[in-house]
C-alpha positions in Angstrom: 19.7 42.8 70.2 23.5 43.6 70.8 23.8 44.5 67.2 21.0 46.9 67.4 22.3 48.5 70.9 25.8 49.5 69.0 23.9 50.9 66.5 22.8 52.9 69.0 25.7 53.9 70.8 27.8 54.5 67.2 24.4 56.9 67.1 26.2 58.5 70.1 29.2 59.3 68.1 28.0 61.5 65.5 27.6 64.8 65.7 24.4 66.9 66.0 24.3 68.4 62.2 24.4 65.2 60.7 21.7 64.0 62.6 19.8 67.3 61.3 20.5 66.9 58.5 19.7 63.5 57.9 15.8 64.2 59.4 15.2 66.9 56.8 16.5 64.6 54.3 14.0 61.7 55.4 11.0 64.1 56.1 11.7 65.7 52.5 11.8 62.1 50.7 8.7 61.2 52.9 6.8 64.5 51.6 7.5 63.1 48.3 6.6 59.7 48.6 3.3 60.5 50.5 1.8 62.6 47.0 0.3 59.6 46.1 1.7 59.0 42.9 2.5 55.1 41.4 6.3 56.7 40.7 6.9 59.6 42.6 7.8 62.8 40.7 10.3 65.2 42.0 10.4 68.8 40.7 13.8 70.7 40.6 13.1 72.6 44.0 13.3 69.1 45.5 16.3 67.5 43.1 18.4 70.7 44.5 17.1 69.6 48.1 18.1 66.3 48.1 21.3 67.3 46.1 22.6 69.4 48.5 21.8 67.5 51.5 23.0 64.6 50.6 26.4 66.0 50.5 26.4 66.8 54.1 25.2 62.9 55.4 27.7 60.5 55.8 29.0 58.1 53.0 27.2 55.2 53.8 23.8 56.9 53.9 23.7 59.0 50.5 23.6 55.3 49.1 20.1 55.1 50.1 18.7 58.0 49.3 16.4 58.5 46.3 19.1 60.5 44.7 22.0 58.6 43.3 25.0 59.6 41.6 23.5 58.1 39.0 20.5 59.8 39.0 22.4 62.8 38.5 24.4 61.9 35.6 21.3 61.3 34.0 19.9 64.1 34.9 22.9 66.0 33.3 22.4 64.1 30.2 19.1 65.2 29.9 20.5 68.6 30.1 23.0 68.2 27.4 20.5 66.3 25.0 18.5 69.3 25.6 20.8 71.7 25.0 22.6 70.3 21.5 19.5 69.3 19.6 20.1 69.9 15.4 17.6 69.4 12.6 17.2 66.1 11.3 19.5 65.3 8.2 18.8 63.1 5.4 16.0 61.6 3.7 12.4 62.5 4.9 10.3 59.3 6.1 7.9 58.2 3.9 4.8 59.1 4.3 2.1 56.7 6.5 -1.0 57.2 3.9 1.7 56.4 1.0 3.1 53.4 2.8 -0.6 51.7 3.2 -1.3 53.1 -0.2 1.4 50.9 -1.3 0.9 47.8 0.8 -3.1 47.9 -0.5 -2.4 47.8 -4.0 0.1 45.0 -3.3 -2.2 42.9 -1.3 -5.5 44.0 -4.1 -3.3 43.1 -6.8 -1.4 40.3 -6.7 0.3 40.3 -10.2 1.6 44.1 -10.1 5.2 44.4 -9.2 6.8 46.9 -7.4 7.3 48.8 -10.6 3.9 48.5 -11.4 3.0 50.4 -8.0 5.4 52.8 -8.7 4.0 53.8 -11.4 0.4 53.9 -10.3 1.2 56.3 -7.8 2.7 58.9 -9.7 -0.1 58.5 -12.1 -2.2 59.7 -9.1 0.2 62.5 -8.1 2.7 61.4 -5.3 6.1 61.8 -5.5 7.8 59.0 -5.0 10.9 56.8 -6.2 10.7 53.0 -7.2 13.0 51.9 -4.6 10.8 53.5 -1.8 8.1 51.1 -3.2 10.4 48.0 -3.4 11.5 48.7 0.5 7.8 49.2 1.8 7.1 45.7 0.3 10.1 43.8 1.6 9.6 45.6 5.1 6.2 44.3 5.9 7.3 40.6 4.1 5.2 40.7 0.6 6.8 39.0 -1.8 7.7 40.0 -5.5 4.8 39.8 -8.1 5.2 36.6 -9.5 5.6 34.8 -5.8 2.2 36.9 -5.1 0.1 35.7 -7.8 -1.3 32.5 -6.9 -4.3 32.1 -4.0 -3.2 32.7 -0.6 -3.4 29.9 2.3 -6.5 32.0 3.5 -8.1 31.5 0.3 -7.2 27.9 -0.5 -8.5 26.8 2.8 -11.7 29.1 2.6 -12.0 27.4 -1.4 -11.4 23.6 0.3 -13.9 24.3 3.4 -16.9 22.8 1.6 -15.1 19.3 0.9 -14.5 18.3 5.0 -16.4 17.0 7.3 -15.2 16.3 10.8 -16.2 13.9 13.2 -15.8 13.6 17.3 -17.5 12.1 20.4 -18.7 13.8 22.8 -20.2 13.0 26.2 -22.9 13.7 29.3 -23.2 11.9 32.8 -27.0 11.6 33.4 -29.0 12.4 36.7 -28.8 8.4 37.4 -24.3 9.1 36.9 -25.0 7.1 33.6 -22.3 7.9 30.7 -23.7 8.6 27.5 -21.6 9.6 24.3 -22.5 11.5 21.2 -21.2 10.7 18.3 -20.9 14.3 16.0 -20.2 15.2 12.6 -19.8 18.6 11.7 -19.1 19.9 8.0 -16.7 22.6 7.9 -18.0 24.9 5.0 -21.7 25.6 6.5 -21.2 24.1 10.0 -24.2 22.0 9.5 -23.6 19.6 12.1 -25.4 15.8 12.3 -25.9 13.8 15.5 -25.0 10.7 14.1 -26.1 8.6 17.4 -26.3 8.4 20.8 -25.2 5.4 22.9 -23.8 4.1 26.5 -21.7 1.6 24.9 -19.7 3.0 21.9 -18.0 0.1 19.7 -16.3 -0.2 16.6 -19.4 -1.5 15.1 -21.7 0.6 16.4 -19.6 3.9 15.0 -19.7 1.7 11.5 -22.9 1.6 11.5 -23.6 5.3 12.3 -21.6 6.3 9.5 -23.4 3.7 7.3 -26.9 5.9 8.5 -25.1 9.3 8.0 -24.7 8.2 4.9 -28.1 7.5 3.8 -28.9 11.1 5.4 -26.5 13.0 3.3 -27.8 11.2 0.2 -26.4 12.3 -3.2 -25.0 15.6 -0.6 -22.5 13.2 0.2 -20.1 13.2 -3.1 -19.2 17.1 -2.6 -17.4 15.9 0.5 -13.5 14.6 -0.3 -12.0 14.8 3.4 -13.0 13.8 6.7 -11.1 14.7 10.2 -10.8 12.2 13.2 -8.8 11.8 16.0 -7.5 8.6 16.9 -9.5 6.8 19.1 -9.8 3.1 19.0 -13.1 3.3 18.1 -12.9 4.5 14.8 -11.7 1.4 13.0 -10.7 -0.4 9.9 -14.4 -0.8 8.8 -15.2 3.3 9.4 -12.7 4.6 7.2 -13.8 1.8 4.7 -17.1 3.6 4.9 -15.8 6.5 3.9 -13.3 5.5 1.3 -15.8 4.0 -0.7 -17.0 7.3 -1.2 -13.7 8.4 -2.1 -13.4 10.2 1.0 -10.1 10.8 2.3 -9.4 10.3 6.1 -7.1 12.5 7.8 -6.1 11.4 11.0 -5.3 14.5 13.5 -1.9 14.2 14.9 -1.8 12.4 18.8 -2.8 15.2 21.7 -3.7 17.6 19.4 -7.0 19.1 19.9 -6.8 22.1 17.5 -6.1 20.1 14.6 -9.8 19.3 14.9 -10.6 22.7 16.0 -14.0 23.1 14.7 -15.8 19.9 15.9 -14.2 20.6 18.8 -15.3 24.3 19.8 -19.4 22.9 19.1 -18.5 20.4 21.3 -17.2 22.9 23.7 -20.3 25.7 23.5 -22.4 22.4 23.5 -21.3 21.5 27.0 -21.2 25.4 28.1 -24.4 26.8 26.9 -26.7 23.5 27.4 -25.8 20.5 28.9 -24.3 21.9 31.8 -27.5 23.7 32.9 -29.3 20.3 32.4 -30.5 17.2 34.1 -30.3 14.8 31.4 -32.6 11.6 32.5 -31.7 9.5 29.3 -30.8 8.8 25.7 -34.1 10.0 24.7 -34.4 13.0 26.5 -30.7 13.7 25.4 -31.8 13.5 21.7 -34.8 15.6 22.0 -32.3 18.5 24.0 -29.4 17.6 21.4 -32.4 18.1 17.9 -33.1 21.7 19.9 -29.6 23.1 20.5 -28.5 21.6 16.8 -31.9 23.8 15.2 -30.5 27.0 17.6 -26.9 26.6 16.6 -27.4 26.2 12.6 -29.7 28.8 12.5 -28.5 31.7 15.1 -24.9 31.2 15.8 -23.5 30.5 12.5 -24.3 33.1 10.4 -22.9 35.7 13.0 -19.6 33.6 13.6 -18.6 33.4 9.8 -15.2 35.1 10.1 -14.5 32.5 13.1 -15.7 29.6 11.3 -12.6 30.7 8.8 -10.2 31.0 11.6 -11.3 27.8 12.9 -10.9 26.0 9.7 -7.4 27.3 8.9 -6.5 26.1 11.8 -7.8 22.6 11.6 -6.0 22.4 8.3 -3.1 23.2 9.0 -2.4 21.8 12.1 -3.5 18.6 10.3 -0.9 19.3 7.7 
C-alpha cells in the first residue's frame, strides 16, 4: 500500500501534457488491440501515432509501449530491403517437373546412372547438364547406380513376408472376474490368423502342445513357413521352439519391452480387444471361442484386404525392430 500511495503522489509531480499524452497513447494502443485480431496489425497512420507520441512520454514508459526502438529499426529495414531490390544473378533453379522427372527414373530404374538420366532427358527434349542430374540424386539421398540395383528393404521384407508367422497371448476377464488367455498365431504374408487355444491356466506344456495341434492344422502349409516371432515370456519354453525347429523353423526372439518388434500380432490383438471384447460379457471358454471363430471369419475376410498397405508397414517394422 505505501508503495502504491507514492506512486501516486510522484503522479502529482508530473506535468499535465504528459499525462495527456500518455492517455492518447493508451486509448490508441487499446483501439488497436480491441480489432480483434490473434496479432494485432497496425497500419502506418497508427506507426506515425504511436511514433510520435512516444517521444513526448517519459523514458521509462516508451519501454512499454507496442512500439520499440526496435520495432522501428525493423521497420526501416523493411524500407531499405524494399527500396534496393536487383534481379537475381546466376544460375536459374532447376525446374520442379525436371527434378521429379529425374528422381522417378532413378527410383523406376535402379541400374541407370546419373549419365544414363542425363541422357534420357535430352532424348525427350529438356535442356539440361549431367551435373544437374548428379546433384538432384545426391540431394534427396539416392545412391549411384550400382549401390541402387539390388532389392530395396521395402521389397526384401514384402518378398520374406510369406515365411513368418508370429505368435502372442492375449487375454479377457469374464463376467464371473475369471482370467482367460488366448494363445494367437498370426502369419504375416496373408494375416490369416489361428486361435491356437484358449485356457485359464497357461503352462509350458500346455503352449507345447498347442503348437503340436497348430501343426497338424497347417499340414503340408506348414514347410513354406521358415521364421516364427515371440516375445519372451516364460511360457514359451525349451520344448516350443523344439516344435518348431523340427520344422526347420527359425525362432526369433523380439528384443525385451519391445512391443513393435512384434508389431503385427500385436495390432490384431489390439483391434481384438477394441472392436469386440470390450463390448462383451464373456461367460466362458466356450463362449469365448464361439465370439473369437466370429471375429477371426470378420477379420480375414473384411479387414485385410482393405489394410494391405498397413499390413506392409506393419511387417517392416516387425522385422526390423527384430533385427
Amino acid at each position: 500500500m505505501l508503495a502504491r500511495v507514492l506512486s501516486w503522489l510522484a503522479l502529482l509531480a508530473r506535468s499535465d501534457a504528459a499525462k495527456d499524452v500518455e492517455i492518447l497513447v493508451l486509448r490508441h494502443e487499446i483501439a488497436v488491440l480491441r480489432r480483434g485480431n490473434p496479432r494485432p496489425s497496425m497500419t502506418w497512420i497508427d506507426r506515425a501515432i504511436l511514433s510520435a507520441l512516444s517521444k513526448l512520454l517519459p523514458t521509462h514508459l516508451r519501454r512499454l509501449r507496442l512500439v520499440s526502438p526496435r520495432t522501428l529499426l525493423r521497420w526501416h529495414a523493411d524500407l531499405v530491403a524494399r527500396r534496393w531490390t536487383y534481379p537475381r544473378q546466376g544460375r536459374p533453379p532447376t525446374p520442379q517437373p525436371i527434378r521429379t522427372l529425374v528422381l522417378r527414373m532413378a527410383r523406376e530404374n535402379p541400374s541407370w546412372g546419373y549419365r544414363r538420366i542425363h541422357g534420357e532427358l535430352v532424348g525427350l527434349g529438356h535442356r539440361v547438364a549431367a551435373s544437374t542430374v548428379w546433384k538432384i540424386l545426391k540431394n534427396v539421398g539416392i545412391d549411384p547406380a550400382p549401390l541402387r540395383s539390388g532389392p530395396t528393404w521395402r521389397q526384401f521384407l514384402t518378398a520374406q513376408a510369406h515365411t513368418i508367422l508370429a505368435v502372442d497371448f492375449a487375454h479377457v476377464a469374464t463376467v464371473f472376474l475369471r482370467r482367460l488367455y488366448i494363445l494367437v498365431v498370426i502369419e504375416h504374408g496373408s494375416r490369416r490368423v489361428h486361435i491356437a487355444g484358449i485356457t485359464a491356466h497357461p503352462t509350458g506344456a500346455w503352449v507345447t502342445q498347442q503348437a503340436r495341434n497348430l501343426f497338424m492344422d497347417l499340414g503340408d502349409q506348414a514347410a513354406r513357413f521358415g521364421f516364427l516371432i515371440r516375445d519372451r515370456d516364460s511360457k514359451f519354453t525349451a520344448a516350443f521352439d523344439a516344435v518348431f525347429a523340427g520344422a526347420d523353423i527359425r525362432i526369433i526372439r523380439t528384443p525385451v519391452r519391445a512391443p513393435r518388434a512384434n508389431a503385427i500380432a500385436e495390432r490384431f490383438i489390439g483391434s481384438l480387444r477394441r472392436e469386440y471384447l470390450d463390448h462383451l460379457l464373456i461367460t466362458g471358454p466356450r463362449h469365448l471361442a464361439a465370439v473369437l471363430g466370429e471375429y477371426v471369419e470378420h477379420y480375414v475376410r473384411h479387414e485385410a484386404p482393405l489394410d494391405h498397405v498397413e499390413v506392409k508397414r506393419l511387417h517392416q517394422q516387425a522385422v526390423a525392430a527384430v533385427c
